[in-house]
DRENPA-3360 file (N, C-alpha, C; in nm, 2 decimals, always signed):
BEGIN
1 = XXXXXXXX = +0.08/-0.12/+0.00/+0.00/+0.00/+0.00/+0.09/+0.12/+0.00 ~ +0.06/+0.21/-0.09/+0.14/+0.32/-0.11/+0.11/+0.46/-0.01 ~ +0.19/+0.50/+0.06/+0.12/+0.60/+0.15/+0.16/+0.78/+0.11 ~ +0.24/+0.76/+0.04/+0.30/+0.88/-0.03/+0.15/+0.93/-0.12 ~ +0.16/+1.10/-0.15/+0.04/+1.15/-0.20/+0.04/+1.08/-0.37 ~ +0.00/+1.10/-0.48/-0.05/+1.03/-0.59/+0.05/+1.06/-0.66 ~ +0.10/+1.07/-0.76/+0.19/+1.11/-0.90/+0.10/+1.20/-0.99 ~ +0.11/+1.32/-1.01/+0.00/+1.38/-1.11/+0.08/+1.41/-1.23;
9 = XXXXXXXX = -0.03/+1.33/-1.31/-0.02/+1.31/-1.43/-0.09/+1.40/-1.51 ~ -0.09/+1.43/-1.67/-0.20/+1.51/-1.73/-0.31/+1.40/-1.78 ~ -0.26/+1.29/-1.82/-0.35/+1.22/-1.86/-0.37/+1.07/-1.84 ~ -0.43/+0.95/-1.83/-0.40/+0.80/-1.79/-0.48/+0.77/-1.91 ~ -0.43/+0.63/-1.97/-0.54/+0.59/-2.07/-0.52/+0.42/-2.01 ~ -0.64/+0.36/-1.97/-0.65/+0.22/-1.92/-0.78/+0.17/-1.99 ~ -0.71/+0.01/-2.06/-0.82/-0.01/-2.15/-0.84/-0.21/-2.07 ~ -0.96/-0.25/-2.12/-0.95/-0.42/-2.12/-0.89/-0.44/-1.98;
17 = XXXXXXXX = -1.01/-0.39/-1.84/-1.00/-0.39/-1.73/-1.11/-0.55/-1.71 ~ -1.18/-0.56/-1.80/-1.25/-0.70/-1.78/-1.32/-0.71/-1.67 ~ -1.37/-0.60/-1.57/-1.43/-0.66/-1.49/-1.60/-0.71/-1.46 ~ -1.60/-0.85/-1.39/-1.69/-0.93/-1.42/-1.65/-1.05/-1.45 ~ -1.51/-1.07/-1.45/-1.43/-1.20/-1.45/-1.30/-1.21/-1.39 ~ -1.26/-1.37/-1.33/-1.18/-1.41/-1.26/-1.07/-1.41/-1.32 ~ -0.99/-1.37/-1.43/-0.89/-1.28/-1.44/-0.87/-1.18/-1.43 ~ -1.00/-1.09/-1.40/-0.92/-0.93/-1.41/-0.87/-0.91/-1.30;
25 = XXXXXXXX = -0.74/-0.84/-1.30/-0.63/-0.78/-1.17/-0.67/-0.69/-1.11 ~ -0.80/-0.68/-1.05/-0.86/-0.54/-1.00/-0.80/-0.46/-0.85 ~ -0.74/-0.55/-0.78/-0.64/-0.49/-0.70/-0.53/-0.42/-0.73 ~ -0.44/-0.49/-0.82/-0.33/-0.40/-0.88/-0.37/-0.26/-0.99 ~ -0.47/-0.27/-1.05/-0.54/-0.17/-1.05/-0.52/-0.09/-0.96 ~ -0.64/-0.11/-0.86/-0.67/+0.00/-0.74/-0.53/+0.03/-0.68 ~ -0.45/-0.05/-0.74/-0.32/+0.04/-0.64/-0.28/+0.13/-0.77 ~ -0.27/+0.10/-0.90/-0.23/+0.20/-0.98/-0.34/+0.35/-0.99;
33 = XXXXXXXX = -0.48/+0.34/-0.97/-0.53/+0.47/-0.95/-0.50/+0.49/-0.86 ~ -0.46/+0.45/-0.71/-0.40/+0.54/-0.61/-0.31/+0.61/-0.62 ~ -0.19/+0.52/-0.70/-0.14/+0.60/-0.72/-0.07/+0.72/-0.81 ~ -0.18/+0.72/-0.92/-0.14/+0.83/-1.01/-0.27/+0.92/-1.02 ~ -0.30/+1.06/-1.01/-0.43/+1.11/-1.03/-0.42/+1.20/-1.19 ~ -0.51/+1.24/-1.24/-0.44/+1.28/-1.34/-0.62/+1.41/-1.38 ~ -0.56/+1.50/-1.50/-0.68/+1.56/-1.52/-0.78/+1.52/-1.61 ~ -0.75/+1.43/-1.69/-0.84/+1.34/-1.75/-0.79/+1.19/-1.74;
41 = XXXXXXXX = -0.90/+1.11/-1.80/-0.86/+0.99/-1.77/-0.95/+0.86/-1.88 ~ -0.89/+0.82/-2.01/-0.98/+0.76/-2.11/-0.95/+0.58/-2.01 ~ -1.09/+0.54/-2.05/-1.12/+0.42/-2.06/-1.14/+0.36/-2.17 ~ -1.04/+0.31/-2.21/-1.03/+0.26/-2.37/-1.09/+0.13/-2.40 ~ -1.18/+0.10/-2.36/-1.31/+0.00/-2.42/-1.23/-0.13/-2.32 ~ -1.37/-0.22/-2.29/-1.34/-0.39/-2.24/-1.32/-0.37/-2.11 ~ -1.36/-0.24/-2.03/-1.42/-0.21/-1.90/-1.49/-0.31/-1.79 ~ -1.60/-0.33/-1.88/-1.72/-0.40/-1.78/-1.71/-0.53/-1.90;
49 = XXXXXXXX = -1.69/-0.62/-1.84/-1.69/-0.74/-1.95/-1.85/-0.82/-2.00 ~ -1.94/-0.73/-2.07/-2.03/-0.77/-2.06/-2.11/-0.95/-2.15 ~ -1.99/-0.96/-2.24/-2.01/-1.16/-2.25/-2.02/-1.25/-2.15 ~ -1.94/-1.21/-2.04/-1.90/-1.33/-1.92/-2.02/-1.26/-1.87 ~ -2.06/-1.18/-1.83/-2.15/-1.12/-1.69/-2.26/-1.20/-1.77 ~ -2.28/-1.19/-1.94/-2.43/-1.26/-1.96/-2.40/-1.41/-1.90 ~ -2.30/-1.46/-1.94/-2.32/-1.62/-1.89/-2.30/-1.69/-1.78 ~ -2.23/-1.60/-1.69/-2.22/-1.60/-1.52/-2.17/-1.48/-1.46;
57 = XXXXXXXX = -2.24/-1.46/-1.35/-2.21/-1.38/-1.26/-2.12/-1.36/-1.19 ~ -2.03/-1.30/-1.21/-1.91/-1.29/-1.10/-1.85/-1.10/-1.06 ~ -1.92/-1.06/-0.97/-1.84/-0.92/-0.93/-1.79/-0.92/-0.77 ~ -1.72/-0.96/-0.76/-1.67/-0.92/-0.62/-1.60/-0.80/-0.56 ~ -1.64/-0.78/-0.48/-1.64/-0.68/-0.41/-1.52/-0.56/-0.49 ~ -1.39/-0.62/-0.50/-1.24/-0.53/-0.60/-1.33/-0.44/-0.67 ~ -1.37/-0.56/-0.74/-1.45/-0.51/-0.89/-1.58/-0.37/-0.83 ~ -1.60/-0.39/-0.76/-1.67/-0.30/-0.72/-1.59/-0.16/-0.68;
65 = XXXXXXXX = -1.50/-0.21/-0.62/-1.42/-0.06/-0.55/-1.35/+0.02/-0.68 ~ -1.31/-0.10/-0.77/-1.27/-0.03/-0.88/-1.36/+0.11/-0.98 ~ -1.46/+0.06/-0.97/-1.60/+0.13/-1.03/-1.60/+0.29/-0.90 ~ -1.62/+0.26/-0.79/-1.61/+0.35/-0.68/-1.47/+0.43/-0.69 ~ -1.38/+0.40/-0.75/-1.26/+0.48/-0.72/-1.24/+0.58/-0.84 ~ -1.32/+0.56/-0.94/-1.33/+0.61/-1.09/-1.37/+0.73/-1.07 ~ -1.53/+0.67/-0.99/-1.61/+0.73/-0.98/-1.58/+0.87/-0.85 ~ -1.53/+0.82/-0.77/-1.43/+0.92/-0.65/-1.35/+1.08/-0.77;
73 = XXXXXXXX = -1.26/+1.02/-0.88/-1.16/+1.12/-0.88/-1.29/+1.18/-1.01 ~ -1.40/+1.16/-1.06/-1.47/+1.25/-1.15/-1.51/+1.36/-1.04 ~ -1.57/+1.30/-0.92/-1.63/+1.42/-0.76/-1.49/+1.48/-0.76 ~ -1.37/+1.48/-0.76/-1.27/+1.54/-0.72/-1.23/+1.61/-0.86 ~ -1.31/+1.64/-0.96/-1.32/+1.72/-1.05/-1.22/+1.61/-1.20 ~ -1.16/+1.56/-1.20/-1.13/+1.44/-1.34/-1.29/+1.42/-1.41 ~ -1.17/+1.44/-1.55/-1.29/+1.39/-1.65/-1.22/+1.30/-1.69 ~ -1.35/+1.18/-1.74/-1.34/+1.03/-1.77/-1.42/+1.03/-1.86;
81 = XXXXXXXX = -1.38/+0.99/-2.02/-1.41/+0.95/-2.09/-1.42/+0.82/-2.13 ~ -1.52/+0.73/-2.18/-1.53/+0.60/-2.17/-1.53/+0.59/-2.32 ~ -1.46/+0.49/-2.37/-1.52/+0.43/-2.48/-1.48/+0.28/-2.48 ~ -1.64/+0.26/-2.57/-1.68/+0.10/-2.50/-1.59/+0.04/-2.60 ~ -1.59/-0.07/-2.58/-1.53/-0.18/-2.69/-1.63/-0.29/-2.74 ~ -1.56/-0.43/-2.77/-1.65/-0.52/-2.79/-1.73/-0.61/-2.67 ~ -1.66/-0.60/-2.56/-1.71/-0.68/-2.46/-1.79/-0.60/-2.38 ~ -1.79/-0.47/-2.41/-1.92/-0.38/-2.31/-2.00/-0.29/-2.46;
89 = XXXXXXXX = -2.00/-0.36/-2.57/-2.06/-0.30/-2.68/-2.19/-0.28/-2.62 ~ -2.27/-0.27/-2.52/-2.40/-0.23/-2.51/-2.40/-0.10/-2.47 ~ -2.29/-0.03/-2.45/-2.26/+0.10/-2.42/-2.29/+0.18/-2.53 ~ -2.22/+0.16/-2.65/-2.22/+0.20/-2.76/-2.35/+0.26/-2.77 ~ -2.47/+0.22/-2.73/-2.66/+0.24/-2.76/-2.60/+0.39/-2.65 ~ -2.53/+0.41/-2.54/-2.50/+0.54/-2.54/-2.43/+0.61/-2.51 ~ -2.38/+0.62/-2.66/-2.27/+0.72/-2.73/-2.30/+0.84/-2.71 ~ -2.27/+0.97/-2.65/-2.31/+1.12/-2.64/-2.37/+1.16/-2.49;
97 = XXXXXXXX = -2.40/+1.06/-2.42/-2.46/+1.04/-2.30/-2.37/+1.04/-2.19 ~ -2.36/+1.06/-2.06/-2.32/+1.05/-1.93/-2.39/+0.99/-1.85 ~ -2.30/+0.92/-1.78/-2.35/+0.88/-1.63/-2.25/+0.86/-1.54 ~ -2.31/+0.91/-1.42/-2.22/+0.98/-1.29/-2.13/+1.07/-1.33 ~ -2.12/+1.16/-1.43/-2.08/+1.24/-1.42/-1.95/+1.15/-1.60 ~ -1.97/+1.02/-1.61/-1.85/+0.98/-1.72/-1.86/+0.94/-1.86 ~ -1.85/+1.09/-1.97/-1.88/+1.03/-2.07/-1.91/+0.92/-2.17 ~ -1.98/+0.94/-2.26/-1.93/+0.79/-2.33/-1.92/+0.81/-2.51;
105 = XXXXXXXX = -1.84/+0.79/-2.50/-1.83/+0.82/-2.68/-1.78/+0.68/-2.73 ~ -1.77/+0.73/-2.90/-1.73/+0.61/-2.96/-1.56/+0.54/-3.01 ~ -1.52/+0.79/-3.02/-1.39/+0.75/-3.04/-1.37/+0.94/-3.05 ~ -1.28/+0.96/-3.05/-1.25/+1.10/-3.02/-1.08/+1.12/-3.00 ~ -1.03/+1.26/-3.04/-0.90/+1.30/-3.09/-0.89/+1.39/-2.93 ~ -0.75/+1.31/-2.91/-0.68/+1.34/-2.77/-0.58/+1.45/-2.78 ~ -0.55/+1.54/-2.78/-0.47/+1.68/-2.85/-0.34/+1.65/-2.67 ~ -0.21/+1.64/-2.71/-0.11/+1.61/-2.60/-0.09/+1.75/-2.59;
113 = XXXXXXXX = -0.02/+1.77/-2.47/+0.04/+1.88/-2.40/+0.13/+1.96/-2.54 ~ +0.19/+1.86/-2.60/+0.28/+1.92/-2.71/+0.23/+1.94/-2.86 ~ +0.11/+1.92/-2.86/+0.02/+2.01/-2.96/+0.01/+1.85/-3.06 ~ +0.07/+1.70/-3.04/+0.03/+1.63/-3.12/-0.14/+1.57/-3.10 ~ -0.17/+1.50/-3.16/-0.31/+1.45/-3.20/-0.29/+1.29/-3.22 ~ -0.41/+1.27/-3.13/-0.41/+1.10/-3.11/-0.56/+1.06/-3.11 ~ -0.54/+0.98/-3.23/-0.70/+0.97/-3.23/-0.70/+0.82/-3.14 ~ -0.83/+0.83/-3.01/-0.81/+0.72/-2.93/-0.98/+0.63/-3.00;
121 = XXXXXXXX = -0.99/+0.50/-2.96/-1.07/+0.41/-2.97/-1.02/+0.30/-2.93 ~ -1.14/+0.16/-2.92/-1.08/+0.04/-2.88/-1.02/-0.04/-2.98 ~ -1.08/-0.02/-3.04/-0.96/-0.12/-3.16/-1.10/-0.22/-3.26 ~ -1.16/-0.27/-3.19/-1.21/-0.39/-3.24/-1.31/-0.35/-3.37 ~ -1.36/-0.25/-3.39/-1.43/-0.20/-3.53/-1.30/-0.24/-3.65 ~ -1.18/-0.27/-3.59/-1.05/-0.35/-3.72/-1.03/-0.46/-3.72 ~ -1.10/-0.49/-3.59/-1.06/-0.69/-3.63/-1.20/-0.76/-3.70 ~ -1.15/-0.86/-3.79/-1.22/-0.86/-3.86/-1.31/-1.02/-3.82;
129 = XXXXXXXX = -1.23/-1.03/-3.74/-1.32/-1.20/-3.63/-1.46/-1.12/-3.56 ~ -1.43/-1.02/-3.48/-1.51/-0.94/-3.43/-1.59/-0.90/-3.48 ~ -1.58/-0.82/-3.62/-1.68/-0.75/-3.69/-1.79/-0.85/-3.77 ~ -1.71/-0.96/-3.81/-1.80/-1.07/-3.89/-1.81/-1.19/-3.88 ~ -1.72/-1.26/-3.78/-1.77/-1.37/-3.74/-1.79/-1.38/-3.54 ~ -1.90/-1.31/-3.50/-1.88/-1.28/-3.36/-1.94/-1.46/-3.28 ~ -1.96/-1.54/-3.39/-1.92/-1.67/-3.29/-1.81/-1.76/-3.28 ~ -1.75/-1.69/-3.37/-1.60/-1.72/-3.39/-1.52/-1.69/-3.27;
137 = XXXXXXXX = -1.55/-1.51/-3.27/-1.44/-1.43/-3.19/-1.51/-1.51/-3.02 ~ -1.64/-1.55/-2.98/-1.70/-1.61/-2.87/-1.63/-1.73/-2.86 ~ -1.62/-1.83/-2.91/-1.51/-1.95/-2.90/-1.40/-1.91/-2.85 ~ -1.32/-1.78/-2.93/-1.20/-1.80/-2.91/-1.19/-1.70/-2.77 ~ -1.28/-1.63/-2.71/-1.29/-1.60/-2.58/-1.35/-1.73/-2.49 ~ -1.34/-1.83/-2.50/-1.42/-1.93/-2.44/-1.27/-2.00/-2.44 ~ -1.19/-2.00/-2.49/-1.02/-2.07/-2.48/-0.93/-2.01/-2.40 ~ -0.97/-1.88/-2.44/-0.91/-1.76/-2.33/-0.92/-1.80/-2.21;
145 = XXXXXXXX = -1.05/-1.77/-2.16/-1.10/-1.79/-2.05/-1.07/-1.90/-1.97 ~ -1.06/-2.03/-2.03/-0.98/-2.17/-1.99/-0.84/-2.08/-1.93 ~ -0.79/-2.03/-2.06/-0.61/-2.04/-2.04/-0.59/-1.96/-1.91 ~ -0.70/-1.86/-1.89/-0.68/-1.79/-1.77/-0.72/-1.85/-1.66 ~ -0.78/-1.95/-1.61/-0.80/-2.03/-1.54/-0.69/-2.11/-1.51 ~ -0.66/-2.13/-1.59/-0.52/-2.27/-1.58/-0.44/-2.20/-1.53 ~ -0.45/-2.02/-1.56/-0.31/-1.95/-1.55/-0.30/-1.92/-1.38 ~ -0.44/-1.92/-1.32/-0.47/-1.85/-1.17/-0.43/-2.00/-1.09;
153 = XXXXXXXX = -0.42/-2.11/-1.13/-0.40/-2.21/-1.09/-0.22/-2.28/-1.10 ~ -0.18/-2.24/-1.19/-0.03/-2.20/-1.17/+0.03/-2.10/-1.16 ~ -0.04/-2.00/-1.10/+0.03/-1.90/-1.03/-0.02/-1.90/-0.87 ~ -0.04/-1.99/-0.83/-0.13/-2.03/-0.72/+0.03/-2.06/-0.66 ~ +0.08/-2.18/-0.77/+0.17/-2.26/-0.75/+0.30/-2.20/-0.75 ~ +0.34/-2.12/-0.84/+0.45/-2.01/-0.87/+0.42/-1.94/-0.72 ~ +0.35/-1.87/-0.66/+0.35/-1.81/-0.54/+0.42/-1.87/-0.40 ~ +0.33/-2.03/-0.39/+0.42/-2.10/-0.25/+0.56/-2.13/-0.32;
161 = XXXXXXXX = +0.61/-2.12/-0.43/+0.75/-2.15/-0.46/+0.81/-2.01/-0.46 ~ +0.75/-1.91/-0.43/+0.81/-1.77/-0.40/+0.87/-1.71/-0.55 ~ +0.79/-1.72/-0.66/+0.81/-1.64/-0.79/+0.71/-1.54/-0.76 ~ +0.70/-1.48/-0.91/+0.62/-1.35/-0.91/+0.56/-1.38/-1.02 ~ +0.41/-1.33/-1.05/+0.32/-1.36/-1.14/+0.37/-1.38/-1.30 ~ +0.32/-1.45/-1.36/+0.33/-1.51/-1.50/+0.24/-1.55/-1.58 ~ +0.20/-1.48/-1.70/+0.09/-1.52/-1.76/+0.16/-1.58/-1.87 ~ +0.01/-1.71/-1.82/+0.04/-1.84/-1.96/-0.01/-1.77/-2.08;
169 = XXXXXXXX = -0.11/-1.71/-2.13/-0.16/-1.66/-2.23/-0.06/-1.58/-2.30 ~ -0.02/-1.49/-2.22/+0.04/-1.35/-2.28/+0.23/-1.45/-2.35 ~ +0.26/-1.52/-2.31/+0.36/-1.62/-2.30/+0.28/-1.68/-2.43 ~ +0.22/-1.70/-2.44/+0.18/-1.83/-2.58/+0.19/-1.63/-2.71 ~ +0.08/-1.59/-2.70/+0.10/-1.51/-2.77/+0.17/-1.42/-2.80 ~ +0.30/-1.41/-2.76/+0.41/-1.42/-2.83/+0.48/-1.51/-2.87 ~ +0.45/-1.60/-2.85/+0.55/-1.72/-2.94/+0.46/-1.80/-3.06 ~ +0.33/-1.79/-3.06/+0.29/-1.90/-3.15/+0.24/-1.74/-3.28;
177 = XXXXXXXX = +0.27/-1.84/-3.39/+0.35/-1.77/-3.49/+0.20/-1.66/-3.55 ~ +0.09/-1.74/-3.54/-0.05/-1.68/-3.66/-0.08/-1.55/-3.50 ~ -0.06/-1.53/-3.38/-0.08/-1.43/-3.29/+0.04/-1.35/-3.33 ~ +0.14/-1.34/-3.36/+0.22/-1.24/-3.35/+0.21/-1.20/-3.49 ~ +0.17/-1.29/-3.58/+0.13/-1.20/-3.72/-0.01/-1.14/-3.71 ~ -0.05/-1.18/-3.61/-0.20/-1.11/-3.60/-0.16/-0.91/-3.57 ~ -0.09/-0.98/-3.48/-0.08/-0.83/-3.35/-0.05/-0.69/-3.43 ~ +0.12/-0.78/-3.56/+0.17/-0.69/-3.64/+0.09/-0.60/-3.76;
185 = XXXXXXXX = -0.01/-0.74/-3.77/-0.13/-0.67/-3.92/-0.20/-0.55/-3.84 ~ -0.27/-0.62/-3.73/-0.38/-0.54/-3.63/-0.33/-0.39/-3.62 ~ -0.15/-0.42/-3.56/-0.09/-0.27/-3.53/-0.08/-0.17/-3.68 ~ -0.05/-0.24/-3.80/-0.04/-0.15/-3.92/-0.17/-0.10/-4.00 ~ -0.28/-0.17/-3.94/-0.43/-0.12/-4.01/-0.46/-0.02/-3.89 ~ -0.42/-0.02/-3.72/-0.46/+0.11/-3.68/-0.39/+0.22/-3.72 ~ -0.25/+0.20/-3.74/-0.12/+0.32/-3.81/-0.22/+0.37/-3.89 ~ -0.28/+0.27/-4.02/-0.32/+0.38/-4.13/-0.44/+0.43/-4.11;
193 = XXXXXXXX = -0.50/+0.37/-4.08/-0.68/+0.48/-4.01/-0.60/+0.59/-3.94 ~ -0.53/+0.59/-3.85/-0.42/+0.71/-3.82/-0.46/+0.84/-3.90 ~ -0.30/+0.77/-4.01/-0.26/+0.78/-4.12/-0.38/+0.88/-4.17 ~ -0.51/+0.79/-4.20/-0.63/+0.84/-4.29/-0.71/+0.95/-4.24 ~ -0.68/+0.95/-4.09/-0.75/+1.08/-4.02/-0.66/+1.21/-3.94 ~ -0.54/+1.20/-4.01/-0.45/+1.28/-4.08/-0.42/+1.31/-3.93 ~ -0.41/+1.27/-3.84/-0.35/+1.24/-3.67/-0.23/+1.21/-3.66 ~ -0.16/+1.24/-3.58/+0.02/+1.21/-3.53/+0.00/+1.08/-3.47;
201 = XXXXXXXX = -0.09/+1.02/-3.40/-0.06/+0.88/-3.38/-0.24/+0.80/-3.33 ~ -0.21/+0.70/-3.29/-0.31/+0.61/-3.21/-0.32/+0.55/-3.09 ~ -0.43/+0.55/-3.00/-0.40/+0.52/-2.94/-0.55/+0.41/-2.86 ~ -0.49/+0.31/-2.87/-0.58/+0.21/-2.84/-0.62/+0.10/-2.77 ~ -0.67/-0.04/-2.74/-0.66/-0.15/-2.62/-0.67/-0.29/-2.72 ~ -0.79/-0.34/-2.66/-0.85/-0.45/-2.77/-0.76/-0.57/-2.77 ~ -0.62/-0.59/-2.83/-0.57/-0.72/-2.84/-0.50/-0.79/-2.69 ~ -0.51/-0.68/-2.63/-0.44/-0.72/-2.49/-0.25/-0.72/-2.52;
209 = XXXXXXXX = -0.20/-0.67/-2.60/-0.07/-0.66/-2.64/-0.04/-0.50/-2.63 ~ +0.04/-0.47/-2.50/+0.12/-0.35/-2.46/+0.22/-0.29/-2.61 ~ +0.18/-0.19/-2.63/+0.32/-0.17/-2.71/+0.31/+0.06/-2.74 ~ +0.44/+0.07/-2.77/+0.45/+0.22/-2.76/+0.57/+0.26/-2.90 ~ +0.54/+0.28/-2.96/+0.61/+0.30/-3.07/+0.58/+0.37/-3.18 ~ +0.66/+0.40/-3.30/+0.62/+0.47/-3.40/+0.70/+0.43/-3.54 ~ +0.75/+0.29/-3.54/+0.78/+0.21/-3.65/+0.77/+0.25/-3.82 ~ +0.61/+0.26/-3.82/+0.56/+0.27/-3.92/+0.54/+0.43/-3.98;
217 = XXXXXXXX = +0.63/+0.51/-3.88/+0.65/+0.66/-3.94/+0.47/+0.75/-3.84 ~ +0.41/+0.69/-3.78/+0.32/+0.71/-3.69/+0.33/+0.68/-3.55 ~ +0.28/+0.73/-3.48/+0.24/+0.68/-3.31/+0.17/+0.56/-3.26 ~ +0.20/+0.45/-3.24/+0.11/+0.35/-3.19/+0.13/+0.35/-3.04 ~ +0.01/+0.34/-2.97/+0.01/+0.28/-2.84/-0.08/+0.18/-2.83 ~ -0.08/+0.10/-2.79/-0.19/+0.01/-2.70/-0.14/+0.03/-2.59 ~ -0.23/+0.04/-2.51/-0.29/+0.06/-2.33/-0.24/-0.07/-2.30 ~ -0.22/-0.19/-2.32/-0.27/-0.31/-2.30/-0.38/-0.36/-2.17;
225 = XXXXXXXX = -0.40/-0.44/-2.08/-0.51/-0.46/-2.02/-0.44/-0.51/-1.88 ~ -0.58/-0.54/-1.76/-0.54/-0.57/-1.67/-0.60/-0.69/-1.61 ~ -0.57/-0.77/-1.70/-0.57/-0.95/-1.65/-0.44/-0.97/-1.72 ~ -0.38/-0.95/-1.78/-0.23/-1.04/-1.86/-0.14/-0.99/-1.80 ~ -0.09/-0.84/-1.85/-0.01/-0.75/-1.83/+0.00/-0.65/-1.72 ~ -0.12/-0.61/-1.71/-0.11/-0.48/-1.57/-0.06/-0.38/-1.63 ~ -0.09/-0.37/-1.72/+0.00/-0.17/-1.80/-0.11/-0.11/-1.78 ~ -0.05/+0.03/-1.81/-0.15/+0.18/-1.82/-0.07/+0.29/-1.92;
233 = XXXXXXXX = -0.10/+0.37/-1.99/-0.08/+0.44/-2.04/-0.06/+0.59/-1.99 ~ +0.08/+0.65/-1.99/+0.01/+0.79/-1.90/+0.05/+0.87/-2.03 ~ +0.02/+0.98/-1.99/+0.07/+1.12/-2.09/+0.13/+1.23/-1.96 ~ +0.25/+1.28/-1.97/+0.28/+1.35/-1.83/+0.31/+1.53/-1.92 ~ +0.33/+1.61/-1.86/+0.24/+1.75/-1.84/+0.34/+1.81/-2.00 ~ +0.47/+1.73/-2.04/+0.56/+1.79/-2.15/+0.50/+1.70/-2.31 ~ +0.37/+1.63/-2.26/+0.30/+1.55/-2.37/+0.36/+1.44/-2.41 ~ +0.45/+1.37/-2.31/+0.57/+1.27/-2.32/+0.46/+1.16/-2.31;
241 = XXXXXXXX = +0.44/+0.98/-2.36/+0.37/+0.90/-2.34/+0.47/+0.83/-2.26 ~ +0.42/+0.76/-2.15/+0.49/+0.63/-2.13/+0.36/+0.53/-2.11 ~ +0.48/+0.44/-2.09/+0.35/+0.31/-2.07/+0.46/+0.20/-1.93 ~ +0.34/+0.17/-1.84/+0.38/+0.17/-1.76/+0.37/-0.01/-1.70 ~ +0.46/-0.09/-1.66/+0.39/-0.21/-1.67/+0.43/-0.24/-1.47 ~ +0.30/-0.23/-1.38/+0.26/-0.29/-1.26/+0.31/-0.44/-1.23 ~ +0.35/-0.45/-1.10/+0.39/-0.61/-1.07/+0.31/-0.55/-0.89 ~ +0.22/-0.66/-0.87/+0.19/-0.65/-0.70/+0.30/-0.75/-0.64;
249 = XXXXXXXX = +0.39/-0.70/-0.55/+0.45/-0.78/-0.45/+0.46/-0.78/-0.35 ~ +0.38/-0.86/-0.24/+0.38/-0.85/-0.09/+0.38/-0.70/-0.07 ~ +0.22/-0.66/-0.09/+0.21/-0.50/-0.08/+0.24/-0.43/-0.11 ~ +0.35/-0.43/-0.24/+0.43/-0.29/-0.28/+0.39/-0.33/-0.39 ~ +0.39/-0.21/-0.46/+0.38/-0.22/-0.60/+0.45/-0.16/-0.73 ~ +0.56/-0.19/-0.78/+0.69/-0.13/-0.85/+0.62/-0.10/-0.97 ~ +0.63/+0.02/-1.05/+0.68/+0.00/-1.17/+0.78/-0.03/-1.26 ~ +0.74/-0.07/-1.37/+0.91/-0.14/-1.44/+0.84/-0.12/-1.57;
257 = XXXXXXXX = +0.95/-0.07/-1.68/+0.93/-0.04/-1.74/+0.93/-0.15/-1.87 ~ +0.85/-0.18/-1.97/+0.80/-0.28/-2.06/+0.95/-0.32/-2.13 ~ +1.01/-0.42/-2.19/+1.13/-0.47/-2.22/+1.09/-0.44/-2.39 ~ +1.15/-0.42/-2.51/+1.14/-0.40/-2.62/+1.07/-0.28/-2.63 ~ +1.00/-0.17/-2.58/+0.91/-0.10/-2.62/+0.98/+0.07/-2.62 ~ +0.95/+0.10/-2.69/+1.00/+0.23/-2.75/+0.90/+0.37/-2.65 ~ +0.98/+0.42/-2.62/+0.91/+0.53/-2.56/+0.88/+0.66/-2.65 ~ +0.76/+0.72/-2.67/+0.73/+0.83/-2.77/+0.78/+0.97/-2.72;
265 = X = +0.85/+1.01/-2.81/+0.98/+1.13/-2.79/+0.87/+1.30/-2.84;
% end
């Protein structure tokens, strides 16, 4: 538990919080809104996991405080912008609308401290499993969902052996070969929508793959999520992005910075 006052930030972007299921990391979470506050704050879609909530119920209490702590820094004057993704697409019906005080749009242009332009959204209006075969993309969240089961059950194990958390998922999808050519297509069709809406970069969630770079002569971010990875996205007051990747250990909670990932200059 952190007792020092917050880190103020200008901006946080956290996307694929999943809550409503037994992987999301909603503790490590609540220690990353403690401790960063910022004057805005995007929720980049896959928030409220609304597939699993239709087929079982699971909110425990985290998950609850998480919702209350959001909801805390909008009364403390933060604006929160939401945009839904595919697992809380019931949002989308309201687009233009508020509640408790936290917008909800579809997709909208983030202007940084240093005058660039980032057009944010969740991503999934580009994947094309999502957009047209949505019992496809349900299977293959129905495999997910196993792998993260399997994963809370050897990290059960990894703990009395005194390691520190490891995701089986995020570990396959980097090594098995049609996911990492997935990630690289996924990342070069958001570049050019970019590209197409004549923006300095993107910035988005959706695959659950952290990344910060500008490769392709554009800005890519993904937010990544917080069941695999535990990142967040900040923007600090010189319009600098970092991305930030959380580990919980026996109460403290370190930042460490992502291994291969390019920080935006």
């Amino acid at each position: 538990m952190r007792d020092e006052q917050p880190i103020r930030v200008r901006t946080m972007f956290i996307s694929d919080i999943h809550l409503g299921t037994r992987g999301c990391q909603a503790e490590s979470l609540l220690d990353f809104l403690r401790a960063y506050d910022s004057d805005t704050i995007y929720l980049v879609g896959d928030i409220v996991d609304g597939w699993r909530l239709k087929a079982r119920w699971h909110w425990p209490q985290a998950h609850n405080d998480v919702v209350q702590k959001l909801l805390r820094k909008v009364r403390k004057g933060a604006r929160i912008i939401y945009l839904p993704g595919n697992h809380d697409e019931f949002l989308r019906d309201y687009c233009g609308t508020r509640f408790g005080g936290i917008e909800i749009i579809d997709r909208c242009i983030h202007v940084a401290a240093d005058g660039r332009r980032y057009l944010v959204l969740h991503g999934d209006q580009f994947d094309l499993v999502v957009r047209h075969a949505k019992w496809l993309a349900s299977l293959g969240d129905g495999a997910y969902t196993f792998a993260l089961w399997l994963n809370t059950w050897l990290n059960l194990v990894r703990r009395k052996l005194g390691f520190s958390y490891w995701s089986l998922s995020s570990w396959a999808k980097q090594r098995v070969k049609n996911a990492v050519n997935f990630v690289g297509r996924f990342e070069e069709v958001l570049q050019g929508e970019a590209r197409r809406m004549q923006v300095d970069g993107i910035i988005c969630g959706h695959i659950h793959s952290p990344a910060l770079h500008d490769r392709l002569g554009i800005g890519y971010a993904n937010t990544g999520d917080w069941v695999e990875s535990c990142t967040g996205l900040i923007e600090h007051f010189d319009g600098k992005l970092e991305l930030l990747h959380w580990h919980r250990r026996t109460g403290e909670l370190l930042p460490l910075p992502l291994p291969l990932i390019e920080a935006a200059e």
